[in-house]
Structures are given as C-alpha cells and as structure tokens.
C-alpha positions in Angstrom: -16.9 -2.1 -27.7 -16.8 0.5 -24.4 -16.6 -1.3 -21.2 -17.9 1.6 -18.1 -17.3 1.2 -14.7 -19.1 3.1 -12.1 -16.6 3.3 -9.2 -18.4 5.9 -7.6 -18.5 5.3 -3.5 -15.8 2.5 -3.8 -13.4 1.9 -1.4 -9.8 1.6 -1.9 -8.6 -0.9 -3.8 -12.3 -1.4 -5.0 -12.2 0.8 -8.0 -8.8 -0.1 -9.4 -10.0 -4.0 -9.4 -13.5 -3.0 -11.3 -11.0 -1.4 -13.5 -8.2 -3.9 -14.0 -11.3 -6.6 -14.7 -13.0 -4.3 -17.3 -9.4 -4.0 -18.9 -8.6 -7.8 -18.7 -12.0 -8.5 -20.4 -10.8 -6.9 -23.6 -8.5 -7.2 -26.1 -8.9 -3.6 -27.8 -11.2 -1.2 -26.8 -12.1 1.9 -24.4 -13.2 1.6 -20.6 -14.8 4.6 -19.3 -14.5 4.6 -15.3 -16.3 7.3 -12.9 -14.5 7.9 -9.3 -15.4 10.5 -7.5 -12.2 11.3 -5.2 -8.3 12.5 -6.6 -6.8 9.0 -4.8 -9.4 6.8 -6.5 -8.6 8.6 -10.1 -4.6 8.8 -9.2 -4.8 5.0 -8.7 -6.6 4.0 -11.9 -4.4 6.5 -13.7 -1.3 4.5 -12.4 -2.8 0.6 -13.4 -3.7 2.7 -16.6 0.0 3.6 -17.6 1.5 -0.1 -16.1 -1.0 -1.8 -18.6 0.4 0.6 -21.4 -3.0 2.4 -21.9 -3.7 5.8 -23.1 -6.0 7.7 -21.1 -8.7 10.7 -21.2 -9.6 12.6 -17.7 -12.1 15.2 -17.0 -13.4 16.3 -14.1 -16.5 17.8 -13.6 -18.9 18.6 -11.0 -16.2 16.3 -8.3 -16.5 13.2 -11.0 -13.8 12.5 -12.5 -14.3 10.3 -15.9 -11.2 8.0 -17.4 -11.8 7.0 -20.6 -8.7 4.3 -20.9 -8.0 3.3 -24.1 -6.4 -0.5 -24.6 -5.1 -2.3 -27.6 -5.1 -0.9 -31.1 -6.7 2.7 -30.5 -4.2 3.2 -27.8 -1.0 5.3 -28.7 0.9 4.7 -25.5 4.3 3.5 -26.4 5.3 0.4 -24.9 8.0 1.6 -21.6 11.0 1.3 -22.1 12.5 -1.9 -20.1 14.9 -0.3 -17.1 17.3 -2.7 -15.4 16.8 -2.5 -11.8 19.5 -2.3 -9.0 17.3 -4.0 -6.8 13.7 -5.7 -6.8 13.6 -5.4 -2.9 10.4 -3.5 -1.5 9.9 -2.4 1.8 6.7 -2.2 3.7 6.6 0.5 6.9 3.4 -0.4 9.0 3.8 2.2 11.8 5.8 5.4 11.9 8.4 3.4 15.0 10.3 0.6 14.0 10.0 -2.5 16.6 7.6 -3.2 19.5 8.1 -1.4 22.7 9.1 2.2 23.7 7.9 4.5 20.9 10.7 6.7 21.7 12.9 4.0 20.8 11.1 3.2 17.7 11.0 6.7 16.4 15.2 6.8 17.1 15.3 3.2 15.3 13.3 3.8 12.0 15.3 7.4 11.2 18.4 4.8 11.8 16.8 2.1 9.3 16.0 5.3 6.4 19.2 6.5 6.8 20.9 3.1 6.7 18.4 2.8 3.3 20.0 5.9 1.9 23.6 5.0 2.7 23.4 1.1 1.5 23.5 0.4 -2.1 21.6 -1.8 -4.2 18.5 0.6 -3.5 15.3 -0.4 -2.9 12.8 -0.7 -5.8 10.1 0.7 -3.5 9.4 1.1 0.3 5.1 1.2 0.9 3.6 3.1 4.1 0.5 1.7 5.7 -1.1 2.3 8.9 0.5 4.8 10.8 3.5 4.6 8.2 1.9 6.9 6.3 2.6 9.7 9.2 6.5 9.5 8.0 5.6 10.7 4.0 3.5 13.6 5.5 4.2 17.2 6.1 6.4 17.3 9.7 8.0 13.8 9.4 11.4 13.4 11.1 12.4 11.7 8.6 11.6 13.3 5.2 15.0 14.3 4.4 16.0 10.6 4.2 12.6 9.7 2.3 13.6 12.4 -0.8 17.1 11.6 -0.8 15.5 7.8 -1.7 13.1 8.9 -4.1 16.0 11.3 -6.1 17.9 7.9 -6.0 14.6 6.5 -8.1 13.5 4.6 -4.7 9.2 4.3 -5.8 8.1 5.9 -2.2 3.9 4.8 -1.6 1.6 5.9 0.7 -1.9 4.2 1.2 -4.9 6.3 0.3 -7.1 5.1 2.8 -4.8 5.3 5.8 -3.7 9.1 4.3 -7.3 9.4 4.4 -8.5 7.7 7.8 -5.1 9.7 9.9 -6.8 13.3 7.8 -3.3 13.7 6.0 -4.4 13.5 2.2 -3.7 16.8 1.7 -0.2 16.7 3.5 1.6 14.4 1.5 5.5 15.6 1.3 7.0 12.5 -0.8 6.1 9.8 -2.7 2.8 9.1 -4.3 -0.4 7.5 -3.1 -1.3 4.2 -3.5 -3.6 1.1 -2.9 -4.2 -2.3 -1.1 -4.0 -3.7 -4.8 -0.5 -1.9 -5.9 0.7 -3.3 -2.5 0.0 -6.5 -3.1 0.9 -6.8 -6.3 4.2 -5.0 -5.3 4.8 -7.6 -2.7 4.2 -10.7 -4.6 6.4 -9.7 -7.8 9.6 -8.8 -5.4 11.7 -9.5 -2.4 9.2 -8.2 0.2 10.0 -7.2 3.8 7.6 -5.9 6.2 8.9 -3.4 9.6 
C-alpha cells in the first residue's frame, strides 16, 4: 500500500514530520513525498537513510518526488553500528560566543572551535541556528576550524530556514543542512550543550 505526502509549501521541519508519520504508519511499503525546495528534499533524504529506507528522486519542473521505500521492498542494508568517541552535540545559536561586546564574542567562539579541534573525545555533532549559521557559510572566520572537525567525523548542521531567512543557502562552506526536527532529535538522544 503507497502512502503520498504532499509537502509542497511546508515549512521546515513540517515536511520531514508528514514524512516520518507516513513512514511510522507502515510496516512495508512505499511513501511517495512532493517538496518543492533542495533543503526540504535533502532533509527527507537524510530521515530516509536513518530509517534504513531505499529511496527514488526525480525532479522535475522544481518538484522533486521521493518515492521511499520501507520494509521488505527496500534493499538498503542495515548501517553498520560505529562506536562513537563521544555522543556530545553542540548547538551554536549566534555567530559570538557570550553576551556582550560582539568583538569579544567573535574572539571567544574562534577560541571555543579551536579548543573543539584540539580536545579529544570529539563531538558527535555541533548544530548552527540563528545567526550560527553565518560561521558554516562562505567568509566565516572560522571555517578552517569547522573542516578540520568534520575531517575528524565531527556531523557539522546548519538549519535550513535560518540559511534561508540570513540569504546564505547557496553559500554553504561545511557541513550539511538540516532541520528543527534533526535538532531535536539530536539533542534529546545525546549530551546536549547550547552557546
């Protein structure tokens, strides 16, 4: 039985949970989902592989349609299991670190992604919201410390809708984007701290 979910005009994280229901409501079967932004069909690709689906994609016309295939017509191998150094996650709200001077801030969180890079057990991932986000784009101070995390294996996210609301979807230097769901769910399952 096909499940379709019309996620046209949804905002972020509104299209991932019409997915992740559609998936949940079925045991075996295919859900077709229609987004009509990259972010939106990045996102359902990503709860796609974590719930070990195989999916279809084709764009046309600025639609893109998923057909995601779950249980027994799926040939996605189950992951293997990784051991983890860490399962600390990080989430950046603002491109300074503290409240006060900005100047200060911007000095203190080049200081804390350093200090990230030097200290070992890793990170599992470090999130960007809000003005966060400005530190994953193109002509971030601090991108040289951000790729030396994610060649370490550090999961780097940036929020689709704040890429989208500061204009800097297209300037994304590291990391992948993300959503309010994937943040959540990110925060729950680890050791979260929020800067």
């Amino acid at each position: 039985m096909a499940n379709y979910v019309d996620a046209r005009g949804l905002a972020c994280p509104q299209p991932v949970i019409a997915t992740k229901k559609a998936l949940d409501s079925i045991d075996d079967g295919t859900v077709t989902v229609i987004v009509d932004n990259a972010i939106a069909k990045e996102n359902v690709l990503k709860l796609a592989a974590s719930s070990h689906c195989e999916v279809r994609v084709e764009e046309k016309s600025g639609l893109f349609t998923l057909q995601i295939v779950k249980g027994s017509g799926s040939n996605q191998a189950e992951p293997l299991v990784a051991v983890e150094a860490s399962a600390t996650v990080y989430l950046i709200t603002k491109n300074t670190l503290g409240h006060g001077n900005d100047e200060l801030g911007g000095v203190l969180i080049k200081s804390l992604l350093f200090t990230l890079v030097e200290k070992q057990p890793y990170p599992k991932t470090v999130m960007f919201i809000n003005s966060g986000v400005l530190l994953t784009t193109q002509g971030s101070p601090v991108l040289e410390h951000l790729q030396k995390l994610e060649q370490a294996g550090v999961q780097l996210l940036s929020c689709g809708t704040c890429l989208e609301y500061y204009q800097l979807k297209d300037k994304l230097a590291v990391g992948g984007v993300t959503n309010m769901y994937t943040i959540l769910d990110e925060m729950s399952a680890n050791k979260a701290i929020t800067l």
